[in-house]
C-alpha positions as CSV (number, residue, x, y, z in Angstrom):
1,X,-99.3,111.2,60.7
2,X,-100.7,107.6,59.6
3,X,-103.7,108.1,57.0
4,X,-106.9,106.9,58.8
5,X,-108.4,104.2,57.2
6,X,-112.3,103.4,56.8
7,X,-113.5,100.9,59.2
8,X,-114.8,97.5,58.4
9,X,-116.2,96.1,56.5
10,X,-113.4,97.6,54.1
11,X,-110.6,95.6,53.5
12,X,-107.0,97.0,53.5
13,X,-105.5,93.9,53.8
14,X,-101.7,94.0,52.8
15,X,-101.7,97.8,53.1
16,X,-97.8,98.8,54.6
17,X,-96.6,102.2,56.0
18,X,-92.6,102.5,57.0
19,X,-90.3,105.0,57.6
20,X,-87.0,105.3,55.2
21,X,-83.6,107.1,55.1
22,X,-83.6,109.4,52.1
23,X,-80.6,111.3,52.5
24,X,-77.9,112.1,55.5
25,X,-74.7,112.0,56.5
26,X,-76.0,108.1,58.0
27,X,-77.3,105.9,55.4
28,X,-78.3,103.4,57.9
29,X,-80.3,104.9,61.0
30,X,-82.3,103.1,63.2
31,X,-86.0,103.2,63.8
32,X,-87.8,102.3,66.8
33,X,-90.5,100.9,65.0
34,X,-90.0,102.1,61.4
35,X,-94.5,100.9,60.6
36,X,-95.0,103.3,63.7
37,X,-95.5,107.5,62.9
38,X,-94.1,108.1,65.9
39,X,-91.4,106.2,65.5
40,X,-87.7,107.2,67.2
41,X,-84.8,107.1,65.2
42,X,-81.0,107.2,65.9
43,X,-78.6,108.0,63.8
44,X,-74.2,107.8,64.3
45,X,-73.4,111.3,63.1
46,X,-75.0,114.9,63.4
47,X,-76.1,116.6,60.4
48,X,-79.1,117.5,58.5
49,X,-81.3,114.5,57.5
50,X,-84.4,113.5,55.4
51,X,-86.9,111.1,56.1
52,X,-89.9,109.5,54.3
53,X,-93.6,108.3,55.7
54,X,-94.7,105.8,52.9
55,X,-98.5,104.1,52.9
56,X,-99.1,101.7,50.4
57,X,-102.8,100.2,50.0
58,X,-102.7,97.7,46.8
59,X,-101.8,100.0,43.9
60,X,-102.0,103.2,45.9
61,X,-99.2,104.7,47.5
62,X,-98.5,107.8,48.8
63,X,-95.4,109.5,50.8
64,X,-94.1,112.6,52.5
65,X,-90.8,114.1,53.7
66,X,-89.6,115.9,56.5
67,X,-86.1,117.3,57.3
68,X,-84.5,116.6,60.9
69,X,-81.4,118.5,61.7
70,X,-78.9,116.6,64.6
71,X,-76.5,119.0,65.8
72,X,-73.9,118.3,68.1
73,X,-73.6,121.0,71.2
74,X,-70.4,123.0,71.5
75,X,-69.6,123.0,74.6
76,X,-65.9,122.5,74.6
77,X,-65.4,126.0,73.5
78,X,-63.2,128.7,76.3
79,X,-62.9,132.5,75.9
80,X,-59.6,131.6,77.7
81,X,-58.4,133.2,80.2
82,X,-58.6,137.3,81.9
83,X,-56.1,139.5,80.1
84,X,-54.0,142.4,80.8
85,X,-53.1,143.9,78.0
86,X,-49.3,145.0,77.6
87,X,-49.0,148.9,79.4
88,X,-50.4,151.4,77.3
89,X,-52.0,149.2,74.3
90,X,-55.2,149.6,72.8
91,X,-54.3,146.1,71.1
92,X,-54.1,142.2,72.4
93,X,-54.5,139.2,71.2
94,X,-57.8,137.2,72.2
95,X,-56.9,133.5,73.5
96,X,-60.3,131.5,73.1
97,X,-60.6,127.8,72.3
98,X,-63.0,126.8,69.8
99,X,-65.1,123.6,70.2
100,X,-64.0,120.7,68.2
101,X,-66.2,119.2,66.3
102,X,-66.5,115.6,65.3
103,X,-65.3,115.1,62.0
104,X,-66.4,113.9,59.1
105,X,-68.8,112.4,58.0
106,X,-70.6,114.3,60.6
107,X,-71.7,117.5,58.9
108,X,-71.8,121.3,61.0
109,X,-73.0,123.2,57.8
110,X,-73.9,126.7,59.0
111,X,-72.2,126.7,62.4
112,X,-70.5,129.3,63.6
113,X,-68.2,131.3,65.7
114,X,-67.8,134.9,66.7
115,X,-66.1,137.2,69.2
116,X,-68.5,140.4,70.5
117,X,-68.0,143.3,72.8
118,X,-70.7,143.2,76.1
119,X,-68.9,145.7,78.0
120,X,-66.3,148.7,78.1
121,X,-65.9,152.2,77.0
122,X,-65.9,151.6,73.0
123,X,-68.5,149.8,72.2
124,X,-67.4,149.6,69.1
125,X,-63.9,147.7,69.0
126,X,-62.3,146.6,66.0
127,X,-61.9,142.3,65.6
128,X,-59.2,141.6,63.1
129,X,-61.0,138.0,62.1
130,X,-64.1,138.0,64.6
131,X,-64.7,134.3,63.9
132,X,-61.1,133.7,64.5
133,X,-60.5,132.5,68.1
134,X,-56.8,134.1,68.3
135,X,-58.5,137.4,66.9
136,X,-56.5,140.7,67.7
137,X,-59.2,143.3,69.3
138,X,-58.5,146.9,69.1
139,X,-60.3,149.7,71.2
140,X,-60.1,153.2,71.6
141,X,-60.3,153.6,75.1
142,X,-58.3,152.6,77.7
143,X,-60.8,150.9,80.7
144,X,-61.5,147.4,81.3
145,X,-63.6,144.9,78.7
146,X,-65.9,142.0,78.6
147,X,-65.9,140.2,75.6
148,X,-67.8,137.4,74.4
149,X,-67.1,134.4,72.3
150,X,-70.1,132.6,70.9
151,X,-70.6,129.7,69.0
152,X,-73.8,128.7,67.1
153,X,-74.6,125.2,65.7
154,X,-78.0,125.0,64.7
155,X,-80.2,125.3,67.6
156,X,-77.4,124.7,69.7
157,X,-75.5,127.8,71.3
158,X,-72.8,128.6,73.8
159,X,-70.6,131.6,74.5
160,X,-68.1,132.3,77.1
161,X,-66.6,135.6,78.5
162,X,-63.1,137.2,78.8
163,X,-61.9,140.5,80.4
164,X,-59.4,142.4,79.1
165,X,-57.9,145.4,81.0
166,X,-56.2,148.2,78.8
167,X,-53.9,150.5,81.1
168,X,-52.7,153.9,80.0
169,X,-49.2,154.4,80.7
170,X,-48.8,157.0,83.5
171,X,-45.4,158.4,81.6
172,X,-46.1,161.7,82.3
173,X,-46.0,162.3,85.7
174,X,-42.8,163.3,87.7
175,X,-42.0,163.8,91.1
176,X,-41.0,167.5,90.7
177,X,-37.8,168.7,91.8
178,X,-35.5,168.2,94.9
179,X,-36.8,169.8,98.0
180,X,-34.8,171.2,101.3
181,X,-37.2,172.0,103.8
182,X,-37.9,175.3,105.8
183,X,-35.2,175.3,108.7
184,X,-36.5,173.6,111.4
185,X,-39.3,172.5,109.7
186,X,-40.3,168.3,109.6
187,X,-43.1,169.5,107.2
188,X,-43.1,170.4,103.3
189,X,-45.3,170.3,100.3
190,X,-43.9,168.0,97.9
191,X,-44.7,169.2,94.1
192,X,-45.3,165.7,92.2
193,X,-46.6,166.3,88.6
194,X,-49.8,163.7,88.1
C-alpha cells in the first residue's frame, strides 16, 4: 500500500516509490508498473521470492517486504496403471509416475510426494518408501485396494488413484474322489472340497 501523502499546498516534489527484486531464483523479474502498488510481476522460474515497496520523499525513505511463492503445478504425475497382484501375495510393487519438475534454477523446496491407502480391508498397509513412486505396498488382507498417490507443491496439489487386487490362492480345494454312480442312475452328488 502507497503511503498517502498530505494534499497541497505540501510539496513532495521528487518523492519516488518502486518496486525491487530482493532475492529469488530470478534476479530480473518484470513489473507491470514497478511506481504502481499494485503492480504485476513476472518472473521465468518458480520458487519462493522477495519483493520490496520503497517511498522516498527528500531525505526520508521508508520500505517493506513481502514473500511471493510461484509454484509450478504437478500435474504430470500417474498412479499408473490397475494391478493384479501375483496369486496369493500380500506384496506388489506400486508403478506411479512422479511429476517432473523443471529444473534448476527453478526451486520446489518443500514439495512433496506420498502414496496412501483410501480403501481396502487393512487400512493400515505397510509402504516400503511412501514417497517413492516404485514403492512395494504390503497388506494383511487379501481383497481389493485403492491407493492414492499425492503430490504437494506449495499450494499446488494433485493425486491419482490405483487398484490393486490381492487374490488368495484357492490351493486347498480338491475335487474329492472318483465317483461310479448308482446303477441306472444319471444323477450323483459330487464331493468337491472348497
Amino acid at each position: 500500500t502507497a503511503h498517502t501523502y498530505a494534499l497541497a499546498p505540501n510539496d513532495h516534489t521528487g518523492s519516488t516509490r518502486t518496486w525491487s527484486w530482493v532475492s529469488g531464483p530470478d534476479n530480473t523479474p518484470t513489473f507491470s508498473d514497478a511506481t504502481n502498488p499494485a503492480s504485476t510481476v513476472t518472473v521465468d522460474y518458480y520458487g519462493t521470492y522477495v519483493f520490496q515497496w520503497t517511498e522516498t520523499n527528500g531525505n526520508c525513505t521508508r520500505s517493506d517486504q513481502v514473500t511471493v511463492d510461484f509454484n509450478e503445478d504437478p500435474d504430470g504425475l500417474s498412479a499408473g496403471t490397475d494391478i493384479t497382484a501375483t496369486c496369493d501375495a500380500l506384496t506388489t510393487t506400486l508403478g506411479a509416475t512422479a511429476h517432473t519438475y523443471a529444473i534448476a534454477p527453478n526451486d520446489h523446496t518443500g514439495s512433496t510426494r506420498t502414496w496412501s491407502w483410501v480403501s481396502g480391508p487393512d487400512n493400515t498397509p505397510a509402504f516400503s518408501d511412501a514417497t517413492n513412486p516404485a514403492s512395494t505396498v504390503t497388506v494383511d488382507y487379501y481383497g481389493t485396494y485403492v491407493f492414492q498417490w499425492t503430490e504437494t507443491n506449495g499450494n499446488c496439489t494433485r493425486s491419482d488413484q490405483v487398484t490393486v487386487d490381492f487374490n488368495e490362492d484357492p490351493d486347498g480345494l480338491s475335487a474329492g474322489t472318483d465317483i461310479t454312480a448308482t446303477c441306472d442312475a444319471l444323477t450323483t452328488t459330487l464331493g468337491a472340497t472348497a
